[in-house]
Each structure stands twice: as C-alpha cells, then as structure tokens.
C-alpha positions as CSV (number, residue, x, y, z in Angstrom):
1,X,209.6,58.4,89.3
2,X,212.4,56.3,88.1
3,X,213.3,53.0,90.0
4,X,216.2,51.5,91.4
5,X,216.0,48.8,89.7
6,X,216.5,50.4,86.4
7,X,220.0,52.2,85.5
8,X,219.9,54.5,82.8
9,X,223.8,54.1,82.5
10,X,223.3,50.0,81.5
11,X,222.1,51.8,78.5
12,X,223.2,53.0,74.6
13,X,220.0,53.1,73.7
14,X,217.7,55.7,75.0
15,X,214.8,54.7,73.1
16,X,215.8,50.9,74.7
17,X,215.7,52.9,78.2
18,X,212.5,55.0,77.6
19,X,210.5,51.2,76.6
20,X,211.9,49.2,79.5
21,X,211.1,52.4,82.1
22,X,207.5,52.1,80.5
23,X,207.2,48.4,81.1
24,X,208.5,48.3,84.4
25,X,205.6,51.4,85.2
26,X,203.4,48.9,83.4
27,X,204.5,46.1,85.6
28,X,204.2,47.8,89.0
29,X,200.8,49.4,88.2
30,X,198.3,48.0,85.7
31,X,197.0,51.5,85.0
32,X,199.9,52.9,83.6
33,X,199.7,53.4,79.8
34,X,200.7,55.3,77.2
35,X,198.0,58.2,77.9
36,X,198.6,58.8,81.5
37,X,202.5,58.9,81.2
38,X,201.7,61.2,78.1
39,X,199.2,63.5,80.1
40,X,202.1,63.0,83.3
41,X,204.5,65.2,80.6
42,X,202.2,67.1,79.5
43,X,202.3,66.1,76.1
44,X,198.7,66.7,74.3
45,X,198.4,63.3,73.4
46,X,199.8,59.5,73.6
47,X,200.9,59.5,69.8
48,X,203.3,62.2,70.6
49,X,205.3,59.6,73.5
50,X,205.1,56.5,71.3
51,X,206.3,57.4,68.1
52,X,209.2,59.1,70.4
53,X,209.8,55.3,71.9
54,X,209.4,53.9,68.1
55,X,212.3,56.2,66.8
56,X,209.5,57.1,64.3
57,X,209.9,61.1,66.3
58,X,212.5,63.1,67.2
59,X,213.2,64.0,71.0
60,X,213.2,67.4,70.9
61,X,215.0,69.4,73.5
62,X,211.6,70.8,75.1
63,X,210.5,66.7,75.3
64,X,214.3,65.8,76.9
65,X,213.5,68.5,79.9
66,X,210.6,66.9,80.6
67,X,211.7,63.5,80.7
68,X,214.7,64.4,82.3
69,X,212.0,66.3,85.4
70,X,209.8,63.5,85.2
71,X,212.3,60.5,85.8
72,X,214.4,62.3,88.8
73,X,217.1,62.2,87.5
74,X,220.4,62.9,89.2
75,X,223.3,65.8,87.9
76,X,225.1,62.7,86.3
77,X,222.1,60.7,85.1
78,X,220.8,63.8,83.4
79,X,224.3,64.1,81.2
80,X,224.5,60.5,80.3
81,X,220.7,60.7,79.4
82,X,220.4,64.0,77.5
83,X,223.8,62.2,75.7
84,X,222.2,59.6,74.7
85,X,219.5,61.5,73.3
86,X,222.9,63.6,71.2
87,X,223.8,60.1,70.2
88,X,220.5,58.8,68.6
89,X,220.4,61.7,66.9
90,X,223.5,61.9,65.2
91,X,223.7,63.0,61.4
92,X,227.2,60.8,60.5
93,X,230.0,58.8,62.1
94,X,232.0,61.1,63.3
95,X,229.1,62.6,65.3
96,X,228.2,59.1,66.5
97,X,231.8,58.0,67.8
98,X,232.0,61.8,69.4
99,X,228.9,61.1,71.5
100,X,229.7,57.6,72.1
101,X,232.9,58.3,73.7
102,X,231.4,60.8,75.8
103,X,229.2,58.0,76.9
104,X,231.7,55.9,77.7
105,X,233.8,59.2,79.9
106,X,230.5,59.1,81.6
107,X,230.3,55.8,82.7
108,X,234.0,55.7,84.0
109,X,232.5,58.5,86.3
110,X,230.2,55.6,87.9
111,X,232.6,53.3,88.3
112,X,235.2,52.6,90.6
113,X,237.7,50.0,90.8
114,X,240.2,49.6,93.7
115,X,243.9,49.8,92.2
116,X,246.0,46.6,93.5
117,X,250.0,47.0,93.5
118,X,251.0,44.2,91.4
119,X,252.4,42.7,94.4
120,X,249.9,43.0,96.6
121,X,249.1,39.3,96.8
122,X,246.5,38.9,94.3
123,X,248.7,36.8,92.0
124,X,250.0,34.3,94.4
125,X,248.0,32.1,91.9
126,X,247.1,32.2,88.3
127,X,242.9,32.2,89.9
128,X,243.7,34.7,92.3
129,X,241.9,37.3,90.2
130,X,239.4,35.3,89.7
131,X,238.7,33.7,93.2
132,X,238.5,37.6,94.2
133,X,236.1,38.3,91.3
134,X,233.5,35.7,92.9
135,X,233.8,37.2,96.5
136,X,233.4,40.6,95.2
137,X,230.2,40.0,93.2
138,X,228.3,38.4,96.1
139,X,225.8,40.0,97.7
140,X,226.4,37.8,100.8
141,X,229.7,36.6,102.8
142,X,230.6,33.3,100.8
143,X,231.9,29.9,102.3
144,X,234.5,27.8,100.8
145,X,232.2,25.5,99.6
146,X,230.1,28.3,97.7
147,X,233.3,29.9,96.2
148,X,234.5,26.5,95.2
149,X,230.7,26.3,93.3
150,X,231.3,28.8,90.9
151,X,235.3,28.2,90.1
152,X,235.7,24.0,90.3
153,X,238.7,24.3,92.1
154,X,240.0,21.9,94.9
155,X,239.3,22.9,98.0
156,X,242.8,23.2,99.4
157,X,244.1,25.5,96.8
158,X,240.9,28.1,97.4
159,X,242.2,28.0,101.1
160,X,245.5,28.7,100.0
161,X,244.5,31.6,97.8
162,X,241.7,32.7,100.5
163,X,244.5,32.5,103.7
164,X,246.9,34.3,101.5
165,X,243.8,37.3,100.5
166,X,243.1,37.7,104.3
167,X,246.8,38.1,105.2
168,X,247.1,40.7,102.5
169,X,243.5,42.6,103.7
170,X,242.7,41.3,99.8
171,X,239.2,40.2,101.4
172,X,237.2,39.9,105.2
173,X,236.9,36.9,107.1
174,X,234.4,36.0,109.8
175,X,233.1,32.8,111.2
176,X,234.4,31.1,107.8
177,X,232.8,33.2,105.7
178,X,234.4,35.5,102.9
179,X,233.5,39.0,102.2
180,X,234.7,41.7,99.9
181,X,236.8,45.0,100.7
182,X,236.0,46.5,97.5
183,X,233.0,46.2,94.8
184,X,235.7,45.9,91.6
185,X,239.7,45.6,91.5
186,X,242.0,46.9,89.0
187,X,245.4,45.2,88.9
188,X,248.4,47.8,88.5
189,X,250.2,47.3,85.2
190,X,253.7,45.6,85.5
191,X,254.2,43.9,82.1
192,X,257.8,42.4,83.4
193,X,256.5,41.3,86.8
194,X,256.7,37.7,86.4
195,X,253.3,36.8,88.1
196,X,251.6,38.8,85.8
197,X,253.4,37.2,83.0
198,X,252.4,33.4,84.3
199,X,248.9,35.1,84.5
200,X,248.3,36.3,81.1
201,X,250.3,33.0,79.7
202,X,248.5,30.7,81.9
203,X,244.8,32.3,80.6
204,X,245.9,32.3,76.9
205,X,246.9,28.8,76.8
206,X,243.6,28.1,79.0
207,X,242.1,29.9,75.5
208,X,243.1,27.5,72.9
209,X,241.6,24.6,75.0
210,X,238.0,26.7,75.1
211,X,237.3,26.7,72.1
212,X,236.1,23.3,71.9
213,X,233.3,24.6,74.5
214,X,229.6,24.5,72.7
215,X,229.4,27.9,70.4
216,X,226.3,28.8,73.1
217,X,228.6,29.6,75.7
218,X,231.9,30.8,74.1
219,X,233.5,33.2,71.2
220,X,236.8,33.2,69.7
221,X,237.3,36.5,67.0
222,X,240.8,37.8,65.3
223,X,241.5,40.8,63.6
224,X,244.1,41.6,61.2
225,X,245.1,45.3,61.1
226,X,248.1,47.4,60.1
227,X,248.7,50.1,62.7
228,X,251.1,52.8,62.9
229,X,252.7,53.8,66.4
230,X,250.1,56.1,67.3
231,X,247.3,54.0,65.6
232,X,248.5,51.4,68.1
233,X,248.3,53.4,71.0
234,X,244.8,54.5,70.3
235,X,243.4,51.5,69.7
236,X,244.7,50.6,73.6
237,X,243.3,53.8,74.5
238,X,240.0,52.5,73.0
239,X,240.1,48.9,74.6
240,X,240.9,50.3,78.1
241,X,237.6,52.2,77.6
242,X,235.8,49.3,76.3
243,X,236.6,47.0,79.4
244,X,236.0,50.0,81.8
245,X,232.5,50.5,79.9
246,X,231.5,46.6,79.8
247,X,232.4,46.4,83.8
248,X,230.4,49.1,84.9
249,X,227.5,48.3,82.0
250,X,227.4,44.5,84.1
251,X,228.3,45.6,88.3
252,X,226.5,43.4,89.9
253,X,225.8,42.5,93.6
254,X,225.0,39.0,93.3
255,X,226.9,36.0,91.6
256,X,223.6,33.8,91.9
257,X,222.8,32.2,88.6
258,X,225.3,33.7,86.8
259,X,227.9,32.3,85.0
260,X,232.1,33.6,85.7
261,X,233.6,34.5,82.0
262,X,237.0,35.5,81.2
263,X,237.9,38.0,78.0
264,X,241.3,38.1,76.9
265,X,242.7,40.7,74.8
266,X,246.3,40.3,72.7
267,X,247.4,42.6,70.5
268,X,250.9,42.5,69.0
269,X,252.8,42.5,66.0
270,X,252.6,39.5,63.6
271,X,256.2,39.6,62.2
272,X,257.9,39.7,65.7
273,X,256.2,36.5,66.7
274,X,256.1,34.6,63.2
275,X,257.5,31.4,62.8
C-alpha cells in the first residue's frame, strides 16, 4: 500500500517513483524484496519487476493495472501515474512534450493557490509576499522572532507587515503567534499597479547584488530568443505552467531547515530597452 509520505505527483520519473516506493517498503520492513513485491503482483518472477525499475523493460499496460491496484491509488493519482508511464515511453519529441504537458494539467489539479486582489494588503511592503510565504509554509503558528529567523529583517518592520496582514485577514493571530489562512497565495495580475511595480523593481535590483552569493547557493541564466507575437505569448503560457508545476512539485508543511529562495522571471524585448 502506498504511503503518505511518498507523492507520486513530486514525480517525472516513474521509474524514479517505482525505486523510491521500493526503498521506502525496504525501509519500513526488512523483508521486503524484489521477490515478494514481484510475487505481491503476480509477476512469475523478480527479474520481470527489476528490469521494469532499470528502464531495461517496458511497462506494459497489463503490468500498469497492477501497479496502479497494488499502490491504491486514487482516480487522480492513477492519471498522473499511468501518464507518466505514456511519457517514459514516448517514441519522439513531440510525444514527449504532449505527455509532459498533460503532466503538468495534472498537477495544477492538486494544487491550489488562494487569488489575492492586488490591493488586498499584501504589498504594503516589497517582503510582504515573502513574510506571508514563511507563515504559510509552517507547520506550526510562528512568533515574531521565528519569522524574523528565516527573513533577517528588523523586527519592527515584520510587525508592521504582520499588523497590517491581520487587519487585512492576510494571516491568524493568537497569543502572539502567526498562522496561515491559506497553504499557497497567488497575487492577481495588475502590471500598472504601482506596488506591484516597486515589487518586481525592488527584487530585480536585489538580483544583480546576488550574484556575488557562493555558486552553491545561487544561479543566474539568460536567454536570447526571437519570438513572434504568438511565440511570445506561448512561451508565458509555458512559464505560468512551469511555476504552477515547481510550487506544487515542492508544497511543503514545514519551513524547518529549509532555506526561502526567490526566482525571478523577465522577459521583454531587447531593442525597446537598449541603450
């Protein structure tokens, strides 16, 4: 039976899946092995199971039934994971990008983010967003102190942005102690609003001053591309599906030894903005 603690939607690999389900099972009980989990599916023998988990086999339809039986899965699990098995198995490109969108529509389906009107509060100050992101990702109400832990700030402008969150029903207070509303936030777009221009300008010129951070715990890339209008638009199409897939791929429930990151995205014409 499939555990909690293993999500088959943090997954693009099914093969990657199918050997960290095996040692978990091998984890949790010592007799587990390739032979009982072979004789569990009914396969005739262990060979069949591992050369299925070394890509060196084919998972056959018959072979994704009973995996799908055997794991317990859920209507929505069984999709993504018989998916996955479309997308190892994919004879070109075109195939490949097919399933791995449909991947991607999946995981959207698992994830939910709470839309916040552009004015709703969260702005008030350019780590807003961010001071939300640390409540939201606790598994426990947070004190000042703790939120200041993981974001450096002073402590007077966290109370600031925390007074101004409670006032707005951003975030729960109770005996000093923050909690979230909602597991993940979405900010409505507004491009002319001008707190979400001060956001977006404060965070790109925070950029250009991390990249003198050790290489261990940063990365800068550019791309140069010509795009037609609707070449454009897809490719904004494509990143709003990235983000979407990389949030739900890392929900978490605790912010203990982890480490708050920011990605940026800009894309815009060179010629507009040339010297």
């Amino acid at each position: 039976m499939q555990q909690k603690s293993l999500s088959i939607f943090d997954y693009m690999d099914v093969h990657l899946f199918l050997k960290d389900y095996y040692d978990l099972q091998k984890k949790q009980n010592k007799k587990f092995s390739y032979a009982t989990w072979a004789a569990d599916l009914g396969f005739t023998n262990k060979t069949i199971l591992r050369m299925m988990l070394q890509k060196k086999r084919t998972i056959s339809v018959k072979s994704m039934a009973v995996l799908v039986k055997s794991l317990n899965f859920t209507e929505l699990e069984i999709r993504y994971f018989e998916t996955l098995v479309h997308s190892a198995q994919a004879k070109n490109s075109t195939q490949k990008q097919a399933f791995g969108a449909a991947l991607v529509k999946i995981q959207r389906e698992t994830f939910t983010q709470k839309v916040l009107e552009v004015d709703s509060g969260v702005l008030f100050d350019v780590y807003g967003p961010i001071i939300l992101t640390i409540i939201n990702s606790a598994d426990k109400a947070l004190n000042i102190s703790e939120i200041q832990s993981h974001c450096g700030l002073e402590l007077n402008q966290i109370d600031k942005i925390l007074s101004r969150f409670v006032s707005s029903k951003l975030i729960k207070v109770s005996a000093d102690l923050y909690s979230a509303q909602h597991s993940a936030f979405k900010i409505q777009d507004h491009h002319l609003h001008p707190n979400l221009q001060n956001y977006y300008k404060f965070w790109l010129e925070k950029s250009s001053t991390a990249i003198a951070l050790p290489f261990e715990i940063r990365r800068f890339r550019s791309l140069q591309i010509a795009l037609t209008e609707d070449e454009f638009n897809q490719i904004v199409q494509k990143t709003n599906e990235f983000a979407t897939m990389l949030l739900s791929m890392v929900q978490t429930n605790s912010i203990e030894d982890r480490k708050l990151y920011l990605l940026n995205t800009a894309l815009f014409p060179v010629r507009e903005v040339s010297a």
